[in-house]
N, C-alpha and C positions, 0 to 999 in steps of 0.2 A: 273381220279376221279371215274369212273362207277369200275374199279378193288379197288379201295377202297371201294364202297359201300358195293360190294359182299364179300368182304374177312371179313367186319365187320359182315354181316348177317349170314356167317357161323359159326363166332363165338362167334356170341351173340347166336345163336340156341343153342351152344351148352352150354355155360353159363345159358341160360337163364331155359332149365327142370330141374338143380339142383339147379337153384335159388328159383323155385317155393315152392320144398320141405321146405326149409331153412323157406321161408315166413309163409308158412301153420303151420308149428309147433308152430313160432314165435308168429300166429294172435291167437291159442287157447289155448298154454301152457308161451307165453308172456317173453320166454327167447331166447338167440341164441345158437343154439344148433351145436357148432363144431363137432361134431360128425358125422355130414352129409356128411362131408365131407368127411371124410373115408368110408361110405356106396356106395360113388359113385366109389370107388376104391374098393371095396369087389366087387359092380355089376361087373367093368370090367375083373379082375381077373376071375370072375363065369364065366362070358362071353363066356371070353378066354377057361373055362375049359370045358365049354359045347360044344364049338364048335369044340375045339383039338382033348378031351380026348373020348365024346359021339358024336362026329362026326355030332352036330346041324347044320343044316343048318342055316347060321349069324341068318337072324331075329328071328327065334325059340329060337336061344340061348340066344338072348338080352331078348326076352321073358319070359324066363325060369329065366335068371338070376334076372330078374324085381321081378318076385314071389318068388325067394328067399329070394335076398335081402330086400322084401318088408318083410314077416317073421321075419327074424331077424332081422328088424328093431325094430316088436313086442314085440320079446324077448328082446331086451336090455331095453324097457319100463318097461318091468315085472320087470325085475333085476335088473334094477336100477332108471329108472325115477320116476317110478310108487311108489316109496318108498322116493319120495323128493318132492312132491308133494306143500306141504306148503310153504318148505323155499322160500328163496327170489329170483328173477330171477335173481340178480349175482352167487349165489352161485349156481343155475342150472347152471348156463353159466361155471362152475369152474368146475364144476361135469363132462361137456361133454368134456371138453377140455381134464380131465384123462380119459373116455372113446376113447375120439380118442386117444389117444397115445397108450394107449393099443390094440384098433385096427390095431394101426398102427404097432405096434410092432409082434401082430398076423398074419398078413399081408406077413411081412418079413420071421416070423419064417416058415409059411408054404407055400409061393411061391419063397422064397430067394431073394437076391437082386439084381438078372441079370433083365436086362428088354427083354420083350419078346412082340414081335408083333402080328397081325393081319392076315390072312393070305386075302386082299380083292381086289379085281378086279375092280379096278378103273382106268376108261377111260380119258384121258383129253378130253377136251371139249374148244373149243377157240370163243368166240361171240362176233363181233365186238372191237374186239383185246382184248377183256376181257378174261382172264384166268384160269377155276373152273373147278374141278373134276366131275365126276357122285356122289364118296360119297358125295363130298358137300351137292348138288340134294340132295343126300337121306336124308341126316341128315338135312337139312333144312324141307324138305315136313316130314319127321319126327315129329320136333318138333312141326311146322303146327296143325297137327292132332294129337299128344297129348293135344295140346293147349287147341285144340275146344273141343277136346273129355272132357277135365275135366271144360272147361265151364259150359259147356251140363250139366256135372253129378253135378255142387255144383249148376245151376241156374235152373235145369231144374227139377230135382227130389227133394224128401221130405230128404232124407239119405242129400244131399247137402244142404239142407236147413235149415235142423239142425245142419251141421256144423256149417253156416253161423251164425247161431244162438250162437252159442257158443262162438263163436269167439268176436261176436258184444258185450254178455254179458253172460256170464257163469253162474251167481246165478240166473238169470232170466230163463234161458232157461233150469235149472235142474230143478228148481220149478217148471216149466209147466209140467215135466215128460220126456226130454229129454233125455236118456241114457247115460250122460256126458263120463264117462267111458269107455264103446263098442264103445264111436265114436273117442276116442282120439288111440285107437287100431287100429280103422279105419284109423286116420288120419296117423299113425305111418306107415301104409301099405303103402299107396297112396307116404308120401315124402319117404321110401324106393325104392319104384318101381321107381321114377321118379330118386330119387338121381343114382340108377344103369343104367337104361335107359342113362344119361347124362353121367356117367363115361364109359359106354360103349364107347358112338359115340364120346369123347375128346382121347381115350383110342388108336380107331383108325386112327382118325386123328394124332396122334402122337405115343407111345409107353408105353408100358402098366409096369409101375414097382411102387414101394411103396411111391416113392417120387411124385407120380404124385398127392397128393394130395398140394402139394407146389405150382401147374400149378395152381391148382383149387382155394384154399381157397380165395386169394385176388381181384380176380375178381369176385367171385362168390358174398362175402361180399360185395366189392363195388359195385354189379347190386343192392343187397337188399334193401341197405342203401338208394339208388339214387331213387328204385322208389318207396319207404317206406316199412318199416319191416313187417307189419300189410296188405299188400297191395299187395295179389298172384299175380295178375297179374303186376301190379305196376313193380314186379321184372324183367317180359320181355321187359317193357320199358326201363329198367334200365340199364337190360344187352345190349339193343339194342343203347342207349345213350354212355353205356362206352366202347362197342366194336368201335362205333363208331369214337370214341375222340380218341382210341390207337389207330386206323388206320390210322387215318386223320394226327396227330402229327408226326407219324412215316413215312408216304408217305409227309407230308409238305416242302418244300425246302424252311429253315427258311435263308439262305446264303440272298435269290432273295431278302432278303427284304431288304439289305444294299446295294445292289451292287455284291458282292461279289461272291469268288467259290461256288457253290452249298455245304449244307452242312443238312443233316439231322439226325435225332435224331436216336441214336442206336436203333436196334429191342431188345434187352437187356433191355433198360430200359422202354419195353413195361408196365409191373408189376406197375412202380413208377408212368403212370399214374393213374394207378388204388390206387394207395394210396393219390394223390394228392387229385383226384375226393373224396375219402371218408372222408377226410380233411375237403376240402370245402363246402363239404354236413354239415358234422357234427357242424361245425363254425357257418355257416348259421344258422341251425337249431335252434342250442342255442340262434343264436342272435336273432333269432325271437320269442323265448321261454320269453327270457332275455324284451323284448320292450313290448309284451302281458303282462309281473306279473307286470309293474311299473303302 
C-alpha cells in the first residue's frame, strides 16, 4: 500500500503544475483552454533542446524552457485569444482546441514523430521495501516549491492580488483601475511556464514525442474538474485524489473479494479511470445544480 501512495504522489506532482495553469486561465478568462495542453509538450521538446543542442545543464534548461514557453504562451493571447475576448466561453473552448491541433501539428513538423528521451541520472532508492527513483524526489520537491512559490506570489503580493481580484469579478476590479489586460499577459506567462515545467518532469518520467499530449490531456482535465475549474489549487487536490484512485484500482486484487485467482485491473485502462472520475464529478454536479433551481 505505502508503494501505492508514493507512485500516486509522483504522479499527481506531475499532473498537478499543469493543472494549475489550465485552472488559472479558467478562473480569469472563464473557458477551458486545450491548448495547455500542447504548451506542456512545446516546454518538453524546449527542454529537450536546451539541454541537447545548448548543452543546459537539466534545471537551467527546464528553466529556460519555462520562460519561453511562458512567451509564447503570450503570443498565442495577442493572435488569437486577445481577439475573441467577448464571445462565449464555448466558442473559446472551440477556438483552443484548433489552436492545439495546430500546435500539435507544428510540434511534428519541426521535431518529427520519433520520440526521443532525456538523457538523466537516476538512482533507485528502495525504503522499507518501497520502490522510487531520485527523479521522483526531484520532481516531487519540485512541484512542492512551485506550489508554495505561487502561493506566496497570488496571496502574498499586490500583482497576486489583483489577479485574485479579477478572477473573483472582472468589471469590479477594472473599475477600481486594475490593468485587466497586462494581467491576463501576466496570467498567460505564469500558466505557460508552469504548463512547460510539468511537460518537462512527465516528459522525463516517460518519453518525449508529440503524442504525449494524449498522456496528458485526461488526467490533467480530470484533476481540474475534481477539484473545481475556478479553484488553482483545488487542482492539486484533484490531481492528488485522481492519481490516487488509478493507483489504488490498479494495485487492488479485485479476484480476493470472491474467493477467487487474484485478478487485477489492467495498467492500460489506467486513463478510463480518469474518465469515470470526470463523469461522476460532472453527474454529481448537475444534480446538485439541478435540486438548488427547484
Amino acid at each position: 500500500m505505502l508503494q501505492v501512495l508514493v507512485n500516486s504522489i509522483v504522479y499527481a506532482s506531475e499532473i498537478a503544475v499543469i493543472a494549475v495553469g489550465v485552472s488559472l486561465c479558467y478562473s480569469i478568462l472563464r473557458f477551458a483552454n486545450f491548448a495547455h495542453i500542447q504548451l506542456a509538450v512545446v516546454g518538453g521538446y524546449l527542454c529537450h533542446a536546451f539541454s541537447t543542442l545548448a548543452h543546459f545543464p537539466l534545471p537551467l534548461a527546464i528553466f529556460a524552457s519555462a520562460i519561453a514557453t511562458g512567451f509564447i504562451a503570450i503570443l498565442i493571447d495577442m493572435l488569437v485569444f486577445s481577439r475573441i475576448r467577448d464571445i462565449s466561453p464555448e466558442g473559446k473552448m472551440i477556438v483552443s482546441w484548433g489552436v492545439a491541433l495546430f500546435i500539435r501539428s507544428m510540434v511534428a513538423a519541426i521535431w518529427g514523430g520519433s520520440a526521443q528521451t532525456f538523457n538523466v541520472d537516476s538512482k533507485v532508492i528502495v525504503w522499507h521495501k518501497t520502490v522510487f527513483t531520485s527523479l521522483d524526489f526531484t520532481i516531487v520537491a519540485a512541484t512542492i516549491v512551485l506550489m508554495v512559490a505561487l502561493h506566496a506570489y497570488l496571496y502574498r503580493t499586490r500583482i497576486g492580488s489583483a489577479l485574485r481580484a479579477l478572477a473573483s469579478n472582472w468589471e469590479l476590479a477594472v473599475t477600481r483601475g486594475i490593468p485587466g489586460e497586462k494581467l491576463i499577459r501576466l496570467m498567460w506567462f505564469l500558466a505557460g511556464a508552469l504548463a512547460a515545467v510539468g511537460g518537462s518532469l512527465m516528459a522525463m518520467q516517460t518519453r518525449l514525442q508529440p503524442s504525449l499530449d494524449l498522456l496528458i490531456l485526461l488526467p490533467v482535465f480530470a484533476a481540474v474538474t475534481i477539484g473545481g475549474m475556478s479553484n488553482v489549487f483545488g487542482a492539486v487536490l484533484g490531481a492528488i485524489v485522481l492519481s490516487f484512485a488509478q493507483n489504488f484500482l490498479i494495485w487492488f486484487d479485485f479476484g480476493s473479494l470472491f474467493g477467487g485467482s487474484p485478478w487485477h485491473i489492467p495498467t492500460q485502462f489506467r486513463d478510463y479511470v480518469a474518465v469515470l472520475a470526470l463523469v461522476i464529478v460532472l453527474l454529481f454536479r448537475s444534480g446538485s445544480k439541478s435540486t438548488a433551481t427547484r
